[in-house]
C-alpha positions as CSV (number, residue, x, y, z in Angstrom):
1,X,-21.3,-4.2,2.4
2,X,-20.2,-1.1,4.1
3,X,-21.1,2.3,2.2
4,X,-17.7,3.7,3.2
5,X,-14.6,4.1,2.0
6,X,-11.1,1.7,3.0
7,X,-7.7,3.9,2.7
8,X,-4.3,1.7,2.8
9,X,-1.2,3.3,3.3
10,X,1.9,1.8,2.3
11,X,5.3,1.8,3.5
12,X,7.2,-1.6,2.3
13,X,6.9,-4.7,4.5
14,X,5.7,-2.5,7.2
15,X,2.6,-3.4,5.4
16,X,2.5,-7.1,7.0
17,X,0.7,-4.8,9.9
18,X,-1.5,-4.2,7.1
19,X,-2.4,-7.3,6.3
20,X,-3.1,-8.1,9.3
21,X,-5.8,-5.8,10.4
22,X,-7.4,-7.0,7.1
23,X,-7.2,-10.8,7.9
24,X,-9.3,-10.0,10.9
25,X,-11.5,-8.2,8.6
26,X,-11.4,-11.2,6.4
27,X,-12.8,-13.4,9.1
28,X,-15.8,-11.3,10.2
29,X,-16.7,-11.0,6.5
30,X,-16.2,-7.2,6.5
31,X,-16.5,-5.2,3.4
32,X,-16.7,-1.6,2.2
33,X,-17.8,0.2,-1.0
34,X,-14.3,1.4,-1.9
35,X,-11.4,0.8,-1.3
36,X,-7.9,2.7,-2.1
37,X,-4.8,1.1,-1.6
38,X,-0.8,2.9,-2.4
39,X,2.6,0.6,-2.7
40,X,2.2,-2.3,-0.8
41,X,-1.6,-1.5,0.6
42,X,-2.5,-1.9,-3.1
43,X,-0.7,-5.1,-3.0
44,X,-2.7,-6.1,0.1
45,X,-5.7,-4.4,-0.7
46,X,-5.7,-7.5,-3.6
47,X,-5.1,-10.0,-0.9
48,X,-8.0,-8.4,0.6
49,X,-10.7,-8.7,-2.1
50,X,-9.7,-11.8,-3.2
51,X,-10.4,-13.7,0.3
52,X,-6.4,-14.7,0.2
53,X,-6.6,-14.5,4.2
54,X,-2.7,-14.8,5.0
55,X,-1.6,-14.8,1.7
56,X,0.0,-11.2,2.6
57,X,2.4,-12.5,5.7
58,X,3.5,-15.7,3.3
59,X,4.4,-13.9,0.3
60,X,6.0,-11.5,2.7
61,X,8.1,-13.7,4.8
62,X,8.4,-17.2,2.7
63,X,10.9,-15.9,-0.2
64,X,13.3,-13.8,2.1
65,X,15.8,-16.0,1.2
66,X,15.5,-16.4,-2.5
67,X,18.3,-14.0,-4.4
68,X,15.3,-13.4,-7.0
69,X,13.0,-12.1,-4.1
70,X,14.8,-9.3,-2.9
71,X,18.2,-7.6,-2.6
72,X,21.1,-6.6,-4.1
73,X,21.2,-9.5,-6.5
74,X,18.0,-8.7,-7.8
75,X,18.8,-4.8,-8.4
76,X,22.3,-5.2,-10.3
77,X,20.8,-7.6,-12.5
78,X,17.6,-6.4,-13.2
79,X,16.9,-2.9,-12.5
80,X,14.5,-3.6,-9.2
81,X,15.4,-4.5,-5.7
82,X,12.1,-6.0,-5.5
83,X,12.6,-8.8,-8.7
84,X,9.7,-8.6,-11.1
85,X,9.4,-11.6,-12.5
86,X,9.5,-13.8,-9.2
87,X,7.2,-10.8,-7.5
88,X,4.9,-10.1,-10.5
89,X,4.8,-13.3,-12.2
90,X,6.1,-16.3,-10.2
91,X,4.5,-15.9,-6.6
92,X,1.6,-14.8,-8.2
93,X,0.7,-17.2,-10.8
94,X,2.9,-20.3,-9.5
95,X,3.5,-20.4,-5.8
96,X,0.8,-18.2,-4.4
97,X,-1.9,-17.8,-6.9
98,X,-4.3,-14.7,-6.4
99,X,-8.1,-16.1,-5.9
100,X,-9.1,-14.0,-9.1
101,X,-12.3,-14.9,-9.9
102,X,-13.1,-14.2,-6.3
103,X,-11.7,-10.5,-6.6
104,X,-13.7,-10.0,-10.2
105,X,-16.8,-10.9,-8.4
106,X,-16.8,-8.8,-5.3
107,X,-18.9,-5.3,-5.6
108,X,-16.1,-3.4,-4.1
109,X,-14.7,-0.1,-6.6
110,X,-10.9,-0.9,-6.2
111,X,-8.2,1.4,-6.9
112,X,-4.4,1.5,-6.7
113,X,-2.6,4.7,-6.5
114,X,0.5,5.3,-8.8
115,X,2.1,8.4,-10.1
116,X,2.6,9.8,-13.2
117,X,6.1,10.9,-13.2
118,X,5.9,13.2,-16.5
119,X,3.1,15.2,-14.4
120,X,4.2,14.3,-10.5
121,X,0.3,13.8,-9.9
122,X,-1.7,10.3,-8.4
123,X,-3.6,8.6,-10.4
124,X,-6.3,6.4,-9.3
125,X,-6.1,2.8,-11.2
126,X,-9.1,0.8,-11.0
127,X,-8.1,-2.7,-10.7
128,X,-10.8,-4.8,-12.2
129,X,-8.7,-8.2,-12.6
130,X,-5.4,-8.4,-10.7
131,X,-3.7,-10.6,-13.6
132,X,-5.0,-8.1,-16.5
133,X,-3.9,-5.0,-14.2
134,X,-0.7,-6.4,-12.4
135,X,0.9,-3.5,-13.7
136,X,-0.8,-0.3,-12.1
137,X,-0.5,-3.2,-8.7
138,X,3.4,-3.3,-10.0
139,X,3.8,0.5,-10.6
140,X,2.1,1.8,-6.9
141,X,5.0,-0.2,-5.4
142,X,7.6,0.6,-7.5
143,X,10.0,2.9,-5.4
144,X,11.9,5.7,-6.7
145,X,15.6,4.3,-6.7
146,X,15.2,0.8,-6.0
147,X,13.1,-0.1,-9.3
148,X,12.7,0.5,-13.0
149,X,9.9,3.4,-13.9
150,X,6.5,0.6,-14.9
151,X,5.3,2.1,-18.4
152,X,1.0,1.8,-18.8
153,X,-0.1,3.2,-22.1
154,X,2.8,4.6,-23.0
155,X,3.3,6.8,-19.8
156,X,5.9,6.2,-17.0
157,X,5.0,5.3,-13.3
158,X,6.6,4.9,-10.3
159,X,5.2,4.4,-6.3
160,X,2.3,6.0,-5.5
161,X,3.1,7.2,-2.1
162,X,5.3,9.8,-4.4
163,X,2.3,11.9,-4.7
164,X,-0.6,10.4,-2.5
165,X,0.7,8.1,0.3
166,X,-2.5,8.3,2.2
167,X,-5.3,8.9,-0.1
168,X,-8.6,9.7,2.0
169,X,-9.1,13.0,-0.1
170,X,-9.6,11.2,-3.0
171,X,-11.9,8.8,-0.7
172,X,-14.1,11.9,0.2
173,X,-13.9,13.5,-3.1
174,X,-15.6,9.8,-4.5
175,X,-18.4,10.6,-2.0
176,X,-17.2,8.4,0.7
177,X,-18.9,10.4,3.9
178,X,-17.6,7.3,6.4
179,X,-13.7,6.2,5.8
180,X,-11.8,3.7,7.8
181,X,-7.8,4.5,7.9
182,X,-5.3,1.9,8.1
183,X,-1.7,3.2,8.7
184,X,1.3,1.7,8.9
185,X,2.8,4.8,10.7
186,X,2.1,5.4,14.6
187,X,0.1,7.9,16.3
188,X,1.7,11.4,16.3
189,X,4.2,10.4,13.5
190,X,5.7,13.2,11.7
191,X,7.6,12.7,8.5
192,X,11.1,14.7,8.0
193,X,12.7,15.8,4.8
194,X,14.1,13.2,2.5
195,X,17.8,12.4,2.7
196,X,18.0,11.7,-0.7
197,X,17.4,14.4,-2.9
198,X,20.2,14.5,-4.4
199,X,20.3,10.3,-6.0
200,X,16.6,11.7,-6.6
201,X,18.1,14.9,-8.8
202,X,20.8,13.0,-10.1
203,X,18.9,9.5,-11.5
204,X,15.5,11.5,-12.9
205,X,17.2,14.2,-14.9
206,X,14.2,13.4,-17.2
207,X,11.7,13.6,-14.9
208,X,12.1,16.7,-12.5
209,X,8.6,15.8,-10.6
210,X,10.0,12.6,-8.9
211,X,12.6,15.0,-7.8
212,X,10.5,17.7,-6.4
213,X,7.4,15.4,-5.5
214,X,10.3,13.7,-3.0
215,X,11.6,17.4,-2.1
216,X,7.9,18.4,-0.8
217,X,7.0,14.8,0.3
218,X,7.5,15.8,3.9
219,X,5.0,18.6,3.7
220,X,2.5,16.5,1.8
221,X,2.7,13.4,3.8
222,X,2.1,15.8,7.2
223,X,-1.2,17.9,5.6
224,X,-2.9,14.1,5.2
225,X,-2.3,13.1,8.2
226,X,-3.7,16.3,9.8
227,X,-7.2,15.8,7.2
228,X,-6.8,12.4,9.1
229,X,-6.8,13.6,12.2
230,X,-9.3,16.2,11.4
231,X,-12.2,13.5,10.4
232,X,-11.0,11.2,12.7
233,X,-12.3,14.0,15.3
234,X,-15.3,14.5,13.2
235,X,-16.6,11.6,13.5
236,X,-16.1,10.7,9.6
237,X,-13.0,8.6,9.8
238,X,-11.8,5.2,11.7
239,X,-8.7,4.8,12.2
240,X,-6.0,1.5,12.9
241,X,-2.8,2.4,13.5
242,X,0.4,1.0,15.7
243,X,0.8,2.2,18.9
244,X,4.4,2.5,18.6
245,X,6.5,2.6,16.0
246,X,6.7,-0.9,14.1
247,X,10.5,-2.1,14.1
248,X,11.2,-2.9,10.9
249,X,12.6,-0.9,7.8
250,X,11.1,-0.4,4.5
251,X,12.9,-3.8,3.2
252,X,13.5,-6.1,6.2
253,X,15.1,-9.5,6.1
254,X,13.4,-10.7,9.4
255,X,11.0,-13.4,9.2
256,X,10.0,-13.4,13.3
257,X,9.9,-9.7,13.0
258,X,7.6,-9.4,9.9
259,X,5.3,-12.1,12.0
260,X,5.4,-10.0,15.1
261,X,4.2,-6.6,13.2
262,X,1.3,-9.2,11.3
263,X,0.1,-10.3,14.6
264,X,0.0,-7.0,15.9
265,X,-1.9,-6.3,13.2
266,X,-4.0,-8.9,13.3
267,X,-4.9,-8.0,17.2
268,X,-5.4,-4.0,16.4
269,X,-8.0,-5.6,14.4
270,X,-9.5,-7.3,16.6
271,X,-9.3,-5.1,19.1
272,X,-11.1,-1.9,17.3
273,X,-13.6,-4.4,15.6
274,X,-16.6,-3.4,18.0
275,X,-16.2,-0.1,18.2
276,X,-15.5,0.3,13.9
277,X,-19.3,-2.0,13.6
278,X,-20.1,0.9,15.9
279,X,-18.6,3.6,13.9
280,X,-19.9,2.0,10.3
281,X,-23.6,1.4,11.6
């Protein structure tokens, strides 16, 4: 095991790129201390620990079809565009069961980011057992919109890229000196101002922080990826990240397309493997 720290970024199925760079970790028997994964890294950061190699690119290209998966269906009749029980309880448990004992074993300190939407600030879940905390893993990919608020202990929770979609702060903060980066966003990416404010103002009357966490979002998301930047050229940070723009959307009905952006994954991963031993050692 690696004393450093692993930092997931989400961004919906553009995490299939994700999973991919950790496959490749998967098969070279690569582990780190900690690890910190928001929306669908936390998602993948379970894959991950558990030894599920490829579980990530099935469950993200086998049910594109099913009406309970994904899509419209799903979010008139439930609340979430992403359904819950066939995402948090049927793939899971029936179709594609999580290796649990596997992840409860492993030495790794995992955490999901979520965000408290009473306070607008991240919160760090440590997932222990995936089955026992499939909610914080439900709650850091629930997006603002497109899913119903996730309620732990009483307090309401939505995605955590809301406050803390790249969380290598909190990585350095925990005392992690060495931090490899995976991003699902391309070199030189800059995020712009959300379009939708306004569904934000209008559907979290109750909740004012979703709306101004989203109004600021920009500004946040931009100031991590300069602290990447920042330790990447201090030596302190590794970094995996497309070299262009991945060509798929947030929610993307695709199968060959989600396979393309895993195998790109998977050869960015193999790729930077030398030089990350390198950086690690």
């Amino acid at each position: 095991m690696y004393q450093a720290g692993l930092v997931l970024e989400g961004g919906g199925m553009k995490g299939v790129y994700t999973t991919g760079v950790l496959d490749y970790f998967l098969e070279k028997g690569l582990s780190f201390s900690c690890c910190y994964g928001v929306s669908a890294g936390a998602i993948h950061m379970c894959n991950f620990l558990a030894g599920n190699k490829e579980r990530g690119l099935r469950t993200s290209v086998n049910y594109l079809n099913d009406r309970h998966y994904c899509g419209l269906y799903s979010l008139l009749t439930t609340g979430d565009y992403f359904g819950v029980d066939f995402c948090y309880r049927k793939i899971p448990t029936e179709l594609e069961p999580f290796d649990n004992d596997t992840f409860r074993r492993q030495k790794t300190k995992a955490y999901a980011v979520i965000t408290n939407i009473v306070t607008g600030k991240p919160e760090y879940y440590q997932i222990k057992d995936i089955y026992k905390d499939m909610l914080a893993i439900r709650a850091s990919s629930s997006l603002p919109l497109l899913s119903r608020n996730v309620i732990i202990d009483g307090k309401p929770y939505l995605d955590g890229g809301l406050s803390d979609s790249i969380p290598l702060g909190k990585s350095i903060e925990d005392g992690n000196v060495k931090n490899v980066v995976i991003l699902t966003k391309e070199e030189g990416y800059v995020r712009q101002p959300s379009s939708m404010l306004l569904p934000m103002k209008l559907k979290y009357r109750k909740y004012p922080k979703v709306y101004e966490n989203m109004k600021r979002r920009h500004r946040v998301y931009n100031r991590s990826m300069r602290l990447v930047q920042q330790e990447k050229e201090a030596g302190r940070a590794f970094v995996i990240q497309p070299c262009e723009a991945l060509d798929i959307g947030r929610v993307e009905k695709d199968a060959d397309k989600l396979r393309q952006i895993y195998r790109i994954g998977y050869e960015d991963g193999k790729r930077a493997y030398d030089e990350l031993i390198a950086f690690l050692a």
